[in-house]
C-alpha positions in Angstrom: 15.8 -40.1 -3.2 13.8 -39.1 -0.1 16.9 -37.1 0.7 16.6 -35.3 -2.5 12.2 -34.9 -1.3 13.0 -33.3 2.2 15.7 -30.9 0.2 13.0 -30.0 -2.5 10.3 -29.2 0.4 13.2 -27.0 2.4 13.6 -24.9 -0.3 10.4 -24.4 -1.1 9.4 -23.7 2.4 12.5 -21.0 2.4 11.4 -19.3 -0.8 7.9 -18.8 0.0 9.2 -16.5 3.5 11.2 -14.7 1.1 9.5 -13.9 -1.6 7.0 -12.5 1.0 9.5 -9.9 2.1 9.6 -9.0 -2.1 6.1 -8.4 -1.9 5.5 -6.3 1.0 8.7 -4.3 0.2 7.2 -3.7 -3.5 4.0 -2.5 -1.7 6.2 -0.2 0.6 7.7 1.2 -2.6 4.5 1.9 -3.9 2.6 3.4 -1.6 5.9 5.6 -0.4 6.0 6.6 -4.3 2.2 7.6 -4.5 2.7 9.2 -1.6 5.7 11.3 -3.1 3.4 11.5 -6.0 1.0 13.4 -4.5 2.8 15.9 -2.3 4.4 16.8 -5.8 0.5 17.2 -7.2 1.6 15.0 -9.7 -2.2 13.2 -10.2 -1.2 11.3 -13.1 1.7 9.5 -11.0 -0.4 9.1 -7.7 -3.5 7.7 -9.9 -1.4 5.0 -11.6 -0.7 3.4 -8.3 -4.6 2.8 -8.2 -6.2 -0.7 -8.7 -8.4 -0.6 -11.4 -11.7 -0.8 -9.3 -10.1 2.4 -7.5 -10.2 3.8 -11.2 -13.3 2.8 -12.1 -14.8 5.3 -9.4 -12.9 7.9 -10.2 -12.2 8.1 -14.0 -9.4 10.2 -14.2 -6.6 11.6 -12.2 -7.8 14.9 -11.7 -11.3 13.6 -9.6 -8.5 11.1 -8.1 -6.9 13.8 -6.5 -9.9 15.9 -5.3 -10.7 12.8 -3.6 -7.5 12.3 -1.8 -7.3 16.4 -0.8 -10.6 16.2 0.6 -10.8 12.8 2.4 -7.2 11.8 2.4 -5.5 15.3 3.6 -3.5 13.5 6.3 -1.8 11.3 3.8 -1.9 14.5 1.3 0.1 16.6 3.0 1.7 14.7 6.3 5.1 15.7 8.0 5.8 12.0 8.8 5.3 8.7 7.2 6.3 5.2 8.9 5.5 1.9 7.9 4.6 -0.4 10.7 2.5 -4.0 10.3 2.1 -5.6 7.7 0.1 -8.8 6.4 -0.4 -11.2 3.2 -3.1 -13.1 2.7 -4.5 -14.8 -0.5 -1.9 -12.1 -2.8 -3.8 -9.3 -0.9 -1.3 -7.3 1.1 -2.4 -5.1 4.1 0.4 -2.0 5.0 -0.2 -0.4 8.0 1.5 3.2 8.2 1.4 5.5 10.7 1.1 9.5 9.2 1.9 12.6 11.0 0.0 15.1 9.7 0.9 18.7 8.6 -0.6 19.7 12.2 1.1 17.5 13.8 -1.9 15.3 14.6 -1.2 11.3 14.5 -2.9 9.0 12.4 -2.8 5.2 11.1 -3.9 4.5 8.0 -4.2 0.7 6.4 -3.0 0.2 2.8 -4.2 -2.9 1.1 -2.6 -4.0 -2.4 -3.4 -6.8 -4.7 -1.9 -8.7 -7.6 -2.9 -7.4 -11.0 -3.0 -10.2 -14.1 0.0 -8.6 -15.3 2.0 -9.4 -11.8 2.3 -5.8 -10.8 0.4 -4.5 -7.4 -1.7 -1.9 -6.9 -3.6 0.3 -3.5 -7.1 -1.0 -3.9 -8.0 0.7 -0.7 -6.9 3.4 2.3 -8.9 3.4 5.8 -7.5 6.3 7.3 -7.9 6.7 11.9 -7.2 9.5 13.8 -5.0 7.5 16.5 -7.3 7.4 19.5 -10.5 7.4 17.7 -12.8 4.5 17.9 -13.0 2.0 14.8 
């Protein structure tokens, strides 16, 4: 019987390492496919990948994507996109990626995406950083 406890726990503690790797490739997938998104100026597409608080400041995808050509133009229009660090904590995932932009000027910008109650994720926030620059 205790055996059969220590095997339980085991596998447990194996799943949970795993099903963090699902989760931060998921988040990967999404922000790579808003990021397709919106070199395609497909707004619909790249605002869907939004948590709703994102949505709830800008009501539609057409202000989404002002937004984003005006204060996300790295990420908008970038010649290089890596995925570097990444962290989970409490659900919330944090995806750091490091941008070339279309001038060829680096950046890193950190991605966090949370759990929505119908178990997909979405980008509830960007902080974009010239590399170099002060925090």
């Amino acid at each position: 019987m205790r055996s059969l406890l220590i095997l339980i726990v085991m596998v447990i503690g194996l799943a949970s390492p795993l099903r963090a790797a699902d989760d931060v490739a998921a988040a990967q997938r999404i922000i790579s496919s808003q990021a397709e998104a919106l070199a395609r100026d497909d707004a619909v597409t790249a605002y869907s990948f939004a948590a709703p608080d994102i949505q709830s400041i800008f009501p539609d995808p057409d202000s989404f994507m002002d937004m984003v050509r005006n204060a996300y133009t790295p990420i908008y229009r970038h010649r290089s996109f890596e995925f570097t660090e990444s962290n989970m904590s409490d659900g919330t995932i944090e995806q750091k990626v490091h941008i070339v932009d279309a001038d060829g000027v680096p950046w890193d910008a950190l991605y966090t995406l949370e759990p929505q109650p119908d178990g997909s994720l979405k980008i509830s926030g960007c902080m974009l950083l010239k590399v170099g620059q002060a925090v």
